[in-house]
N, C-alpha and C positions, 0 to 999 in steps of 0.2 A: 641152641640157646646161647646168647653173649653174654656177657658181665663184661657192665661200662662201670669203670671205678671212680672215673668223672665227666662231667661235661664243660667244653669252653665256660667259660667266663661269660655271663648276661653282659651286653651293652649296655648302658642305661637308656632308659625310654628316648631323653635330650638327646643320645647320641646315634638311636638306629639310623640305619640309614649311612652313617656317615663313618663310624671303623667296622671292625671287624676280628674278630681271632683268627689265629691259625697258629701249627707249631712251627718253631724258629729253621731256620734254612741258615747251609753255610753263608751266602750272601747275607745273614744279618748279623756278623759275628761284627763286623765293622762298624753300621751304624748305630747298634746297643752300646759298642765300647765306647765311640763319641757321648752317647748322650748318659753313661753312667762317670767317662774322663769330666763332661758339662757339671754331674753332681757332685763330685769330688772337687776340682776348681770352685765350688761358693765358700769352703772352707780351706781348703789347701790348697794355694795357688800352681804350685808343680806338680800336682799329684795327676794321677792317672791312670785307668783301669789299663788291665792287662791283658789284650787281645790274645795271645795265648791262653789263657787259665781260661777266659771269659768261652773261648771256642772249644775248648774241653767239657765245660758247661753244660754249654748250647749243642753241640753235635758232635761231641766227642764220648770218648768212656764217660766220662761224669756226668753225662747224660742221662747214661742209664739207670744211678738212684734219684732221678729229679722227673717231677712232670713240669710242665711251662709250656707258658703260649709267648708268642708277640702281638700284638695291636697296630695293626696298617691301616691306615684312611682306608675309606670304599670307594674304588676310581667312579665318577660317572658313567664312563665310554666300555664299560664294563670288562675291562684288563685286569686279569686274575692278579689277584692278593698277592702272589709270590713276587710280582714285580715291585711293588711298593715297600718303602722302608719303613721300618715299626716308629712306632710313638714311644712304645711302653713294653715290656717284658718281668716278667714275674715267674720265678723258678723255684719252686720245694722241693729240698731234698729228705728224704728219708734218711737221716741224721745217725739212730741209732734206736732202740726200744724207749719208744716213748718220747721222741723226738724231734721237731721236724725245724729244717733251718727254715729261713722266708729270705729270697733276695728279691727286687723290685726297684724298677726306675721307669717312672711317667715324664715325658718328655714337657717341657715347663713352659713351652709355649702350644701346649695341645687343649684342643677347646674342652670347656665342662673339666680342668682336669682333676679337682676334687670326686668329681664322680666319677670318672675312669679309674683313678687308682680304690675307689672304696669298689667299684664291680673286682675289680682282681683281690684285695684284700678279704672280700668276701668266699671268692673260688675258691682261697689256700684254706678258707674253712672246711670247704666240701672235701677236697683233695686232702687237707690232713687227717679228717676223718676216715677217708678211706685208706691212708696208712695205719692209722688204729685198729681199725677192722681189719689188716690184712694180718696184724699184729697182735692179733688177739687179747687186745686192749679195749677200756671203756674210753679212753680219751688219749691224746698228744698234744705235748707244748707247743706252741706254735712261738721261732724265738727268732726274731729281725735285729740286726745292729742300726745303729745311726752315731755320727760325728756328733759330740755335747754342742758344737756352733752350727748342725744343718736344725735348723727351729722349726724348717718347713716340712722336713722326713718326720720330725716328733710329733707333729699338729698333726698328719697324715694317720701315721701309726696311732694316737690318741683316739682319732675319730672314731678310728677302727676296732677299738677295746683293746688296745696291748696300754699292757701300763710297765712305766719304767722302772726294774728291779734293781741293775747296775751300773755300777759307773768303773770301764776299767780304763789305769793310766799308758800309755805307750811312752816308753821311756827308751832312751838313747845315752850312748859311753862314745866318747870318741877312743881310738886306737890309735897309738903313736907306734912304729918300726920299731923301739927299743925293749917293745913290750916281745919284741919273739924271742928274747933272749933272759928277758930280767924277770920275768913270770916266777913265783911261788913257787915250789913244789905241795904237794899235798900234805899232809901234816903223817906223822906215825903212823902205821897201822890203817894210811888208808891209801889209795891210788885210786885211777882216771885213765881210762884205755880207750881206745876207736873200734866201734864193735870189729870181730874178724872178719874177711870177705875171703870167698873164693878167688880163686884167679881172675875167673869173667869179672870183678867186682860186685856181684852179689855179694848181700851182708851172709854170715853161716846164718842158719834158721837158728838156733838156739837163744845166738844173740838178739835178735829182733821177737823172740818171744819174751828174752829177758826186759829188752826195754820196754815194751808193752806192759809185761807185769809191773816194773816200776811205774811205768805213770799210772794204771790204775789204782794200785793201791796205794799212791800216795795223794791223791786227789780223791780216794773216798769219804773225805769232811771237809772240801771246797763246795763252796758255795754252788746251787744247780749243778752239782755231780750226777752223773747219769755212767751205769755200765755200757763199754763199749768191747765187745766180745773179740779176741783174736782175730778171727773168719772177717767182719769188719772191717776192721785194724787194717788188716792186709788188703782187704778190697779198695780202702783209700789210696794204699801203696802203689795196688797192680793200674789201679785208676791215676795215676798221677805218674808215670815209670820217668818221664823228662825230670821230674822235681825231686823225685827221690834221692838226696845229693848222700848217699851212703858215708861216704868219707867226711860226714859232717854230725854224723851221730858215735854218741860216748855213752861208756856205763863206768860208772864210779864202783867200787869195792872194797869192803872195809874186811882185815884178815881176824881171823875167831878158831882158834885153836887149829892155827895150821892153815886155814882152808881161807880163800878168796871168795865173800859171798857179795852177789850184787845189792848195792844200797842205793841204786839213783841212777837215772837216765836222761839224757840229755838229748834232743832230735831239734838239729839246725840249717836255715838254708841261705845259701847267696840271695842278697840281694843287688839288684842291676843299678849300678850309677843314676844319677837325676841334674838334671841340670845344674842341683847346686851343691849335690851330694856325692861322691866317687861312692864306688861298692861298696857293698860291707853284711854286714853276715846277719840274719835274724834268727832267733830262738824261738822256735815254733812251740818246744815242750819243754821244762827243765820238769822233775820230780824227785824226791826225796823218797826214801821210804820210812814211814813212819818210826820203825823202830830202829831207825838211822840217824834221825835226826839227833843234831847238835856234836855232833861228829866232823863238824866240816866241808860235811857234800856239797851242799850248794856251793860255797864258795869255792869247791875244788873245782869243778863242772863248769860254774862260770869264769874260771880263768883259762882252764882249760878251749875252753873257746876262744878267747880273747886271744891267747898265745895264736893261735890256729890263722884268727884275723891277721894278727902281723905277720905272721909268716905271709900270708897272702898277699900280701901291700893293703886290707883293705882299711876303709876308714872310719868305720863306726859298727857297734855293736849294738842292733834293736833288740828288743823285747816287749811283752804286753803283761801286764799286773791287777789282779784283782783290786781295786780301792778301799777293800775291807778285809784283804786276804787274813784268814784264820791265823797263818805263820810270819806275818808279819814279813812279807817278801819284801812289799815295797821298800818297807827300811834298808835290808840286807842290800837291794840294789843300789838304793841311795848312798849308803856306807861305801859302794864300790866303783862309784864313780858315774851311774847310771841317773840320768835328769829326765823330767817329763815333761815332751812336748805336746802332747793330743792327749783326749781324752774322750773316748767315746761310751757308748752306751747299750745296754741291753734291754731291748724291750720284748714281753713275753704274752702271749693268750695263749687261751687253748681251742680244741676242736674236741668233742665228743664223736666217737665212732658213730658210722650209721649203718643200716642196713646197704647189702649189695643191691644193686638196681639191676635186673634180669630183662633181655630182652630177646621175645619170642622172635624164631628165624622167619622170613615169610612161607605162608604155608600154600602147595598150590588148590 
């Protein structure tokens, strides 16, 4: 007996005959990156996806919490699928309990392509339901980003029942050379250290358990906070091992009769030059711990970076910010030098579990 947890994507009626599903092959790591660089370029004219990460995805580790198809025309002359390059791909990850990301890119000159994208909008229903179920859940979010200026991902996503929750700002600091030297120290009674690493530069385990516990519990009254377990945690790490820029994560610690305890964690990575930008560093996590706050951390943490950038030669310091943050982050960034360019969005549905779909073996 099999257990199918989903099936392809329906065509729609308009379009049998003429695509098709199948799962992504390394040859399509290239023309998905074109046609999701194409979605990026209607709002951001330099931007562009990242053929790395994008092939980690699609047929790398990070494949393996994701299901996803591509969409290839149906050749006439009847030359297997694998030769043709996608229109469209669409990839769920199993995110965390109770979770499921949604990525998606319909190629904008592919025919019917309102209905191509609402058949695979539809899939990630089947497919997150059968994360729920595997999950021993009644339901999962189902949760897509979009750019506030792509009008045409939001009409997409709208059609499809996600309704828009949030709005967060991505905010940028330039970094000037003189900052490696004139940087703040952290105030009394509190310091900012680089987690320890082994020789190999492995971070030591304790420290990356430490930072973990920071940004959980200091994001447990952010907005769509959701637990994400250690075992997790690490499986994003062991899944991403090129990204993992070790020497870019910090724990902040405030002293309490004698003893250095952790109050906040900090995980940051290079970003690669752009045509009109040189390097420069993003902040993937900052966190506070709750019974920390107003002590200084964030602000130690965020300089603590900054210093790091010029040391580096780099040129700017990104970030991303809730629009409605509880802690009133945005301000704190703004107070520090940090402006908003983009603003993008989060849109959310859900999928209820279904039952497993059982299929008898042939019998002779």
């Amino acid at each position: 007996m099999l257990l199918v947890d989903h099936f392809p994507p329906t065509i729609p009626p308009a379009l049998e005959g003429r695509f098709t599903s199948r799962l992504p092959l390394e040859r399509d790591v290239d023309p998905v990156a074109a046609l999701v660089t194409a979605g990026i370029r209607r709002h951001t004219p330099d931007g562009a996806a990242d053929p790395d990460g994008l092939r980690s995805r699609m047929v790398g580790l990070k494949s393996w919490s994701r299901r996803q198809v591509v969409v290839v025309p149906t050749a006439h002359d009847g030359s297997p699928s694998t030769d043709r390059a996608p229109v469209a791909w669409i990839a769920l990850e199993d995110r965390a309990s109770g979770r499921t990301n949604v990525q998606f890119v319909v190629d904008t000159e592919a025919p019917d392509r309102d209905a191509l994208a609402a058949s695979l909008l539809d899939w990630a229903v089947e497919v997150g339901g059968s994360f729920a179920r595997h999950r021993g859940l009644g339901s999962t979010q189902l949760s897509c980003d979009a750019n506030e200026l792509d009008t045409d991902r939001s009409r997409l996503l709208a059609a499809a029942g996600y309704d828009m929750v949030r709005t967060w700002l991505h905010m940028r600091r330039p970094v000037n050379a003189g900052e490696a030297i004139t940087t703040r120290e952290p105030r009394a009674g509190t310091r900012v250290r680089p987690v320890h690493r082994h020789e190999s530069g492995l971070p030591v385990a304790q420290d990356v358990r430490t930072v973990h516990r920071m940004l959980e519990e200091s994001f447990a009254d952010h907005f769509n906070s959701y637990r994400e377990s250690f075992a997790e945690f690490v499986q994003r790490l062991i899944e991403s091992p090129d990204e993992a820029a070790w020497d870019h994560w910090w724990i902040a610690e405030v002293e309490r009769e004698g003893q250095w305890l952790p109050a906040g964690g900090l995980v940051a990575a290079r970003m690669p030059a752009t045509p009109t930008l040189g390097e420069g560093t993003y902040l993937e996590y900052l966190g506070v711990h709750r019974s920390a706050r107003g002590h200084g951390i964030a602000k130690s943490l965020l300089r603590a970076a900054t210093q790091d950038a010029a040391e580096r030669g780099r040129t700017h310091v990104d970030l991303e910010v809730d629009n409605d943050s509880p802690t009133g982050a945005d301000g704190l960034y703004e107070s520090m030098g940090w402006e908003t360019y983009e603003r993008t969005q989060s849109w959310h549905s859900s999928a209820d579990a279904h039952p497993s779909r059982l299929l008898e073996p042939p019998r002779d």
